[in-house]
C-alpha positions in Angstrom: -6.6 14.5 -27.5 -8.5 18.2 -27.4 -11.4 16.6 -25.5 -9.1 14.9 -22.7 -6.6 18.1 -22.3 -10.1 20.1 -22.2 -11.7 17.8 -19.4 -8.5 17.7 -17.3 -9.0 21.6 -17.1 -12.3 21.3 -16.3 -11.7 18.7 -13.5 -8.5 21.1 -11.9 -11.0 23.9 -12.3 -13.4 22.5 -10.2 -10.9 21.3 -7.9 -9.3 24.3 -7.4 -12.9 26.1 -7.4 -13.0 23.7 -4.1 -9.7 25.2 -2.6 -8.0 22.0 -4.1 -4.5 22.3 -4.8 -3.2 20.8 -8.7 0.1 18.8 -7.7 2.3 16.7 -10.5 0.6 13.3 -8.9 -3.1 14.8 -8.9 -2.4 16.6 -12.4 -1.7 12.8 -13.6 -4.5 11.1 -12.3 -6.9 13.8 -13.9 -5.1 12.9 -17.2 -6.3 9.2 -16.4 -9.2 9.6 -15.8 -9.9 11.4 -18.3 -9.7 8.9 -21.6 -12.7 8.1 -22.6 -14.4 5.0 -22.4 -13.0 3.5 -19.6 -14.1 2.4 -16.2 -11.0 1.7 -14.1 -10.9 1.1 -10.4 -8.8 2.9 -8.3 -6.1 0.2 -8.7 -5.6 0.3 -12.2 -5.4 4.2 -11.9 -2.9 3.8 -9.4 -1.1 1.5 -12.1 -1.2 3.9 -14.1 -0.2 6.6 -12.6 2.7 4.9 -10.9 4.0 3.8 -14.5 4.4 7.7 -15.0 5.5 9.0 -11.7 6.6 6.7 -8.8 6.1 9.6 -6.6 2.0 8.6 -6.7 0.4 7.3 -3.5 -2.8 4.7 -3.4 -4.0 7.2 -1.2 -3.2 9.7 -3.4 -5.8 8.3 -6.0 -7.9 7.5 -3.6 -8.3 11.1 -1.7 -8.6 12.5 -5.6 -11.5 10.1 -6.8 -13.5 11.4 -3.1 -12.8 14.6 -4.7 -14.2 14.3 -7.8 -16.9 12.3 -6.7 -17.9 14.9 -4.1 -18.0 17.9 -7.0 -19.9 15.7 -8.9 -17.2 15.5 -12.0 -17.1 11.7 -12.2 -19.7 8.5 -11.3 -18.4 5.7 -9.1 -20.2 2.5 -9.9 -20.1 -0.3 -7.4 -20.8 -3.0 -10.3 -21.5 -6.9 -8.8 -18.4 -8.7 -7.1 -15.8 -6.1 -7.8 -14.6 -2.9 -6.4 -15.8 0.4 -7.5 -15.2 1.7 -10.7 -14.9 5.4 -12.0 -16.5 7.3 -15.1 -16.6 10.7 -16.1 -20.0 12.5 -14.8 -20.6 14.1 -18.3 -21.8 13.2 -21.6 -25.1 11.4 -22.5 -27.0 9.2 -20.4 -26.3 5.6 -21.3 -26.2 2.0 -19.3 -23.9 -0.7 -19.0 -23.2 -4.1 -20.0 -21.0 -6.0 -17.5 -19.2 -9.4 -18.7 -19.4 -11.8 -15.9 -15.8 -13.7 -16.7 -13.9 -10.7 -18.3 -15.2 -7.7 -16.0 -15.2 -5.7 -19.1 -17.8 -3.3 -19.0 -19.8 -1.9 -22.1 -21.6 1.0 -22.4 -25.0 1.3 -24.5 -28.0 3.3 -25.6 -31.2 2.3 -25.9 -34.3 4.5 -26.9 -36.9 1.7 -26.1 -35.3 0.7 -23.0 -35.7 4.4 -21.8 -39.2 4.6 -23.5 -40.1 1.8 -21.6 -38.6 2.9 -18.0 -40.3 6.2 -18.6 -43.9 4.2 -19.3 -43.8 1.9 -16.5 -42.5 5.1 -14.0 -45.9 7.2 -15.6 -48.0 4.3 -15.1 -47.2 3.9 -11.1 -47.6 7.6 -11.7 -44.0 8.8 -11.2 -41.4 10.8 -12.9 -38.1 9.4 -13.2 -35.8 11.8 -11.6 -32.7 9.6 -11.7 -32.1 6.1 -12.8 -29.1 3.6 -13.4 -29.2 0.2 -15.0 -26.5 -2.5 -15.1 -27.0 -5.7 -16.8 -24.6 -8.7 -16.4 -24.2 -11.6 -19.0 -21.6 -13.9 -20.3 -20.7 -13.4 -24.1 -22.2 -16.5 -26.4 -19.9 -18.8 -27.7 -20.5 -19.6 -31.3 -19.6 -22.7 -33.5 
């Protein structure tokens, strides 16, 4: 709960770095936002939210997720066939894992993938300066 309290802070501290004014409604979507692990799109922040204070707008969440985009404090991701989604910006580099039926998406690590993206980038004589990958599968039955 130290980690999420911490990164709202830092997300109304950029804000307001930006001339941004902290209302109840924004102060709640921050908070959202903010768990970890999650990917929501602006609807289900707005479900969210709304469950707290009826008071919140769509456009409320909307204009705050421009925001935060624009400082640089969260990633949107446009995954395949659905609408955007929002992560925090910070924390370790990682890809994702999108399930086809569910929409759940799972983040991962992989040295070798990175390894490898770095070799082939070398090879074509490049540096990778910035890179993003999505992979989308179904989850195997067994029996």
């Amino acid at each position: 709960m130290k980690k999420q309290a911490a990164k709202r802070l830092d997300y109304e501290k950029e804000l307001r770095r930006q001339g941004v004014r902290i209302t109840r409604q924004r102060s709640i979507i921050l908070g959202i936002i903010s768990e970890p692990g999650d990917h929501p799109d602006a609807l289900e922040i707005f479900r969210r939210a709304v469950a707290l204070d009826t008071s919140i707008s769509l456009s409320t969440v909307y204009r705050t997720m421009k925001l935060l985009g624009e400082i640089g404090a969260i990633h949107r991701h446009a995954f395949e066939g659905g609408p955007s989604r929002f992560e925090q910006a910070s924390g370790d580099h990682h890809d994702h894992l999108i399930d086809i039926e569910t929409g759940d998406v799972i983040e991962f690590k992989s040295d070798r993938i990175e390894q490898l993206q770095d070799e082939i980038a070398k090879s074509l004589g490049y540096d990778i300066v910035h890179h993003r990958l999505e992979l989308y599968g179904r989850k195997r039955r067994t029996g």
